[in-house]
N, C-alpha and C positions, 0 to 999 in steps of 0.2 A: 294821708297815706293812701298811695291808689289800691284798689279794691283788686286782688290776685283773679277774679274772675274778670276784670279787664284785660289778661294779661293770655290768658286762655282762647286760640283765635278760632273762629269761626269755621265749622264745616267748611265752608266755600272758598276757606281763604287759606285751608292747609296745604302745603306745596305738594306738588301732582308725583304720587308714588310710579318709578319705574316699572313695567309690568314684563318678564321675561317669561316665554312659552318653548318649553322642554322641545313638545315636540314638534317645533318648528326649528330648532337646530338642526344643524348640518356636523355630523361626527366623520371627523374624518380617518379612516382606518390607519393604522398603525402601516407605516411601508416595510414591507417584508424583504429583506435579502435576497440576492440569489442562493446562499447556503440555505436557509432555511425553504426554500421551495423545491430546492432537492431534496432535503431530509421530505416534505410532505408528500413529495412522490413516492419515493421510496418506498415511507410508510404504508399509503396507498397500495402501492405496487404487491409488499409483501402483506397484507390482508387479505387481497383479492387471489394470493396462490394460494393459499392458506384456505381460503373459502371455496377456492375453485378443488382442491384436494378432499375438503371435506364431501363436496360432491359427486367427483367420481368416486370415492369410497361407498357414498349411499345409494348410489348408481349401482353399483355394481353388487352392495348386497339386498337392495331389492330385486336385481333383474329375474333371479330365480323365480322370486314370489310372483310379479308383474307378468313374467309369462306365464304361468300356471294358472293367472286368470284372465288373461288375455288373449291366449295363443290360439285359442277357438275348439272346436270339438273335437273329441278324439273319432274318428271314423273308422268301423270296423272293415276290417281287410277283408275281402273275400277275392275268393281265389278262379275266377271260371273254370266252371267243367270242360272237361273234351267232349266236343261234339258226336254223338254216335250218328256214323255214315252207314249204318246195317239198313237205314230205310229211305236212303237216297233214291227219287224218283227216278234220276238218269242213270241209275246200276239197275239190271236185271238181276236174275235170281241166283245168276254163277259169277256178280259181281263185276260183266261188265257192262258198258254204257250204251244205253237201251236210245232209241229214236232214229233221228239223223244225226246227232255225233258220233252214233257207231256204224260210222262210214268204213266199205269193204276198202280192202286195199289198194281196188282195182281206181276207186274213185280219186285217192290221193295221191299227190304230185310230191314228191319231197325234193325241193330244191337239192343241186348239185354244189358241194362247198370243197373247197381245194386247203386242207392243212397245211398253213405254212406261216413262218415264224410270226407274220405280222397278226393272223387272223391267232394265234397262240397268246401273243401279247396281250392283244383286246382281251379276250377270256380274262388272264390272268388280272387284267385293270381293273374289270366289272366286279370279277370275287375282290378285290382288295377294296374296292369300295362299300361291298355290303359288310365286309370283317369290320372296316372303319366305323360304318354306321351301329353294327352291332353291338361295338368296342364302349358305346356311347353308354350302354345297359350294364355295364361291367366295374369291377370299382377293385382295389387292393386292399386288403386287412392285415394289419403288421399289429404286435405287440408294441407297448410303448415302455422303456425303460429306464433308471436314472442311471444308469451307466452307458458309455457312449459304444457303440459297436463299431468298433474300429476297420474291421475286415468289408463292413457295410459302407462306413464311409470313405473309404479307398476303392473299392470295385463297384460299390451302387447296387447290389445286390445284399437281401439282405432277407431273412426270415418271415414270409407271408403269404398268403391264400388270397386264390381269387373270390369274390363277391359276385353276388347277382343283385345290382340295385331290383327290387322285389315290389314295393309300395310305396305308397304316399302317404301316411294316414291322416293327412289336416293339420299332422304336430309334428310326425318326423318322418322322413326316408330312411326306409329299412333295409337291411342288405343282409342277402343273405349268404353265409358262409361255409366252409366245412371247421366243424367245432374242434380241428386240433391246434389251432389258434388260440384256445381257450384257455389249453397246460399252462400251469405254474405263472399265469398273468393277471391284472387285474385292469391294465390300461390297453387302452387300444386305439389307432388310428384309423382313418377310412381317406386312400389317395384314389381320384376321382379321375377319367379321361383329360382333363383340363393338366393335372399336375400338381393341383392344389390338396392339401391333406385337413382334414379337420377328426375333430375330437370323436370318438365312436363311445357310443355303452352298450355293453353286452346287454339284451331287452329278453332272452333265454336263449337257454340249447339246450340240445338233447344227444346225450354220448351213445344212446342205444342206436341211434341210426347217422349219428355222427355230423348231425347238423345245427346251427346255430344261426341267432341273426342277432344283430347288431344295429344299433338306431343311430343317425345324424340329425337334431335339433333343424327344424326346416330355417328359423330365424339365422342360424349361424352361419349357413352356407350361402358365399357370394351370389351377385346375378352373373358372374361370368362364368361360374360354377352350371349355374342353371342353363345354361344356353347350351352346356357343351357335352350332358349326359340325360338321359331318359330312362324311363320304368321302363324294364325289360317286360315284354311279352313273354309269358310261359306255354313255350306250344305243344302237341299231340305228338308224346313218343309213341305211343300204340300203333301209328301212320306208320313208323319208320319203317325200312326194307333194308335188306342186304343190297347194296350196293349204292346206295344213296351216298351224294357226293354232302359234308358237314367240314365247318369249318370250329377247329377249337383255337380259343381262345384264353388268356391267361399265364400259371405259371410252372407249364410242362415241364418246364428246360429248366428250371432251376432261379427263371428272374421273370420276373412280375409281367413284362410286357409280350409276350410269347406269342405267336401266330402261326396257324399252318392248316391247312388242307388237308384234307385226305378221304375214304372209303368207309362206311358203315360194313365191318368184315363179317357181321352176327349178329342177329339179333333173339338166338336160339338160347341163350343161357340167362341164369337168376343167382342173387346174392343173398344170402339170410341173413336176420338178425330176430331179434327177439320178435316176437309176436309181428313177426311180417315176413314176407318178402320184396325184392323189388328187382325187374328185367335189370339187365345190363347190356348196354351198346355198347362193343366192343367193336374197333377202328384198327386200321394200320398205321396211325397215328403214333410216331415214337415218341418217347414221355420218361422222365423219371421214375424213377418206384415212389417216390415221396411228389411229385408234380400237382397240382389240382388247375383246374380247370374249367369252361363250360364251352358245353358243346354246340353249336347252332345248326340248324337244316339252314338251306342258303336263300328261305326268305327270311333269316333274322332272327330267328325263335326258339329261344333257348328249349333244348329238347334233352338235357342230360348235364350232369354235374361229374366232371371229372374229380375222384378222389383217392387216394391212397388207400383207401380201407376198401376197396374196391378187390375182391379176390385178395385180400392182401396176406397173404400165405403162398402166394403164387411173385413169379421174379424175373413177370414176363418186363418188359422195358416200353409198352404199346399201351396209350391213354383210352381204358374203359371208364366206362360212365355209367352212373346210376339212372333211367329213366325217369325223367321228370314227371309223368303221371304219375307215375306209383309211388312221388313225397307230395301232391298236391295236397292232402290232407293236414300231412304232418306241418307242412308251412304255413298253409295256413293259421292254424292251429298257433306255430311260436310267432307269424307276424302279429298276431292281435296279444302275444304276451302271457298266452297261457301254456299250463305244462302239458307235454304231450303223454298221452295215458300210457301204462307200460305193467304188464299182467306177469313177463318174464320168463315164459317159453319159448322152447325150439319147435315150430310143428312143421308138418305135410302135410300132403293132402290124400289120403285115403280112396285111392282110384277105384274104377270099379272092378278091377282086375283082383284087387284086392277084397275087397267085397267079396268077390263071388269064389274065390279061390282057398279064403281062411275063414271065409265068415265075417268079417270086420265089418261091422257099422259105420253107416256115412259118417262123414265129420273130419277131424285136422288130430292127428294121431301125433302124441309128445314124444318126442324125440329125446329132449332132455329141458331141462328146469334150470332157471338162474339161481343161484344159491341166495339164501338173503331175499328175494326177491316176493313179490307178494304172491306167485303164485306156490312157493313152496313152503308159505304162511299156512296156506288156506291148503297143504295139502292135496295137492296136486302131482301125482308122479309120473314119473316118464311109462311110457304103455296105454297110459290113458289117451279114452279117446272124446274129440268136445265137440259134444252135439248143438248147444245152445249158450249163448254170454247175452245176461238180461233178458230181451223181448227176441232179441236176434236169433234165427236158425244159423248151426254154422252147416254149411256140405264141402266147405274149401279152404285154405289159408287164406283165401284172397276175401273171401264174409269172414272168418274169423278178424282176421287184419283190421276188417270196415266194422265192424262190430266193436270193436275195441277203440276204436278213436273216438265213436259216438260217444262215449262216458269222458266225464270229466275225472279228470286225474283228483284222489280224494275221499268220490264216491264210492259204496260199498253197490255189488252187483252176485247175480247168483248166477253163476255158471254150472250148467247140468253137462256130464258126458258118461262112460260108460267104461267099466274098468273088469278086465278079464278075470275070472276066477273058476273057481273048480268047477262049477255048472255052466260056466260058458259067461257071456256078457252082464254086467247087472249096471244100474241106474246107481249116479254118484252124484252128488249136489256138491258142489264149495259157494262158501261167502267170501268173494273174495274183495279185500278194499284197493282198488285198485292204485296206483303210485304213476312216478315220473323217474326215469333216470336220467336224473342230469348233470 
């Protein structure tokens, strides 16, 4: 019987096993349809809208946060002072020009010029080129509303004040306005010399001297925008003279793009408001009773803000302006965004005529008191006379006025004047905390 371990073969003699290596195969993909390569687009397609939505949505509500720490620093506005010409080397002592440019008559030649339409036209091109240039300083403030104004968008005329683009401060362009744009609104626009209108926010106002500014985001506003407008200059009304030729510009007439020439008719009269006053240029300039405006001297330079509150008890139809020096403070003051101080009197200025004829002590004698207002807190009455606000001596409206702005609207200040009684003048202290009417 043969032996079963004969039958069991040899290592060497087992038949040689297949050997297959996975990853040496070749897999051949599945062929895809043309249906289905549509459907994969498709899909594709709608992911990437879907994705691309999600990101302008996180676009758009980061942008707010992203500029606020990107946009760069906020820079404080300041306002240049008017230059005092009282000690001009080339004026003498009676103001005129001292050397050889005050050459006699006899020395000077004045060319002979023949008025005639052609040499009229010129004139007329050069002024429409410096209004043009001026124009570039200039901006419109309209309300914004969700109701359509129909009568506006039929005639193109439509409810708004002119602007004085004012500053730059690093983050926005400021404009400044007359605050009766402010009534019963809360949205606002700003239309630029270019035509283009962007979003505005009220940044303050101030209702006691009836001014306002308005901010434009610098990132919002195009570069074609920027090409085609500039920071106004704010120049020297105190320079101005009767008869000086100014060009206004704005919305005299009733629509936004107004333009016209004309005459400096006074510069003898002033306008009160609370704890100030301010000159008025007054023009033969015709104008709405409601018109605003700004005034220019014919290098360019805005020297007056035409405004309705202007004598506005008066029903003259002739655009007067508020002299720009005498709100340089106050602008200041709301371009960098704070409240302009406001104490709530009417005063004068106690002349010396007065002085010496009743006895009256120097200082700014009360006329009358704002009701509500912080100086009739602190007890302040009309009669009174204010010798001192804080560290400041007053002798005038024009220091009490600059005394008053120095304080920050908030602050509490001690105001000394002097109040008539049975033995004649006596010493009155108030603590007054001073406010903002806005």
């Amino acid at each position: 019987m043969p032996d079963d371990k004969d039958q069991i073969p040899k290592p060497d003699e087992r038949p040689e096993e297949k050997k297959y290596s996975f990853l040496q195969e070749t897999i051949k993909p599945k062929p895809i349809s043309r249906q289905q390569l549509v459907k994969q687009l498709v899909r594709i397609a709608i992911y990437g809208v879907i994705l691309g939505a999600f990101a302008c949505l996180g676009f758009f509500a980061l942008k707010p946060w992203m500029q606020d720490i990107f946009r760069g620093n906020l820079e404080t506005v300041s306002i240049p002072e008017d230059e005092d010409l009282s000690g001009d080397e080339n004026l003498s002592g009676d103001g005129e020009l001292s050397g050889d440019e005050n050459a006699s008559p006899e020395e000077e030649t004045v060319p002979e010029t023949t008025a005639d339409a052609e040499s009229y036209q010129q004139i007329m091109d050069s002024m429409n080129e410096r209004a043009q240039e001026a124009g570039k300083g200039i901006a419109t403030v309209r309300q914004v509303s969700d109701q359509t104004d129909w009568d506006a968008e039929m005639t193109g005329i439509g409810k708004s004040v002119t602007g004085v683009i004012t500053a730059d401060n690093g983050q926005e362009l400021l404009i400044l306005a007359d605050s009766s744009i402010c009534a019963d609104a809360s949205k606002w626009a700003v239309t630029f010399d270019d035509g283009r209108s962007y979003e505005a926010a009220l940044k303050k106002q101030d209702s006691n001297i009836g001014l306002a500014m308005f901010s434009v985001p610098r990132g919002n506003i195009a570069d074609s925008t920027w090409n085609a407008i500039k920071v106004s200059v704010l120049g020297n009304s105190n320079l101005v003279k009767q008869g000086d030729i100014v060009m206004a510009l704005g919305s005299m007439f009733g629509y936004s793009d107004g333009m016209s020439y004309g005459l400096i008719s006074s510069t003898d009269y002033k306008t009160a408001f609370f704890d100030g006053e301010c000159d008025v240029l007054a023009t033969d300039i015709v104008s709405e009773t409601s018109g605003t405006g700004v005034l220019f001297n014919i290098e360019g330079e805005v020297i007056g803000l035409i405004s309705q509150s202007v004598w506005n008890d008066n029903d003259s139809n002739v655009a007067n302006a508020y002299a720009i020096s005498d709100l340089k403070s106050a602008i200041e003051i709301l371009a960098n965004g704070e409240r302009v101080p406001y104490i709530g009197i009417y005063g004068t200025t106690v002349t010396k005529e007065l002085e010496e004829e009743q006895g009256m002590p120097s200082g700014v004698y009360v006329v009358d008191v704002d009701p509500d207002s912080p100086a009739m807190e602190a007890g302040i009455q009309s009669g009174d006379i204010i010798c001192q606000v804080g560290e400041e001596s007053v002798s005038s409206i024009v220091t009490y006025q600059s005394a008053v702005l120095q304080i920050k609207a908030g602050r509490q200040v001690l105001v000394r004047g002097m109040r008539l009684g049975a033995d004649g003048y006596v010493d009155v202290r108030f603590t007054v905390t001073v406010g903002s009417k806005e």
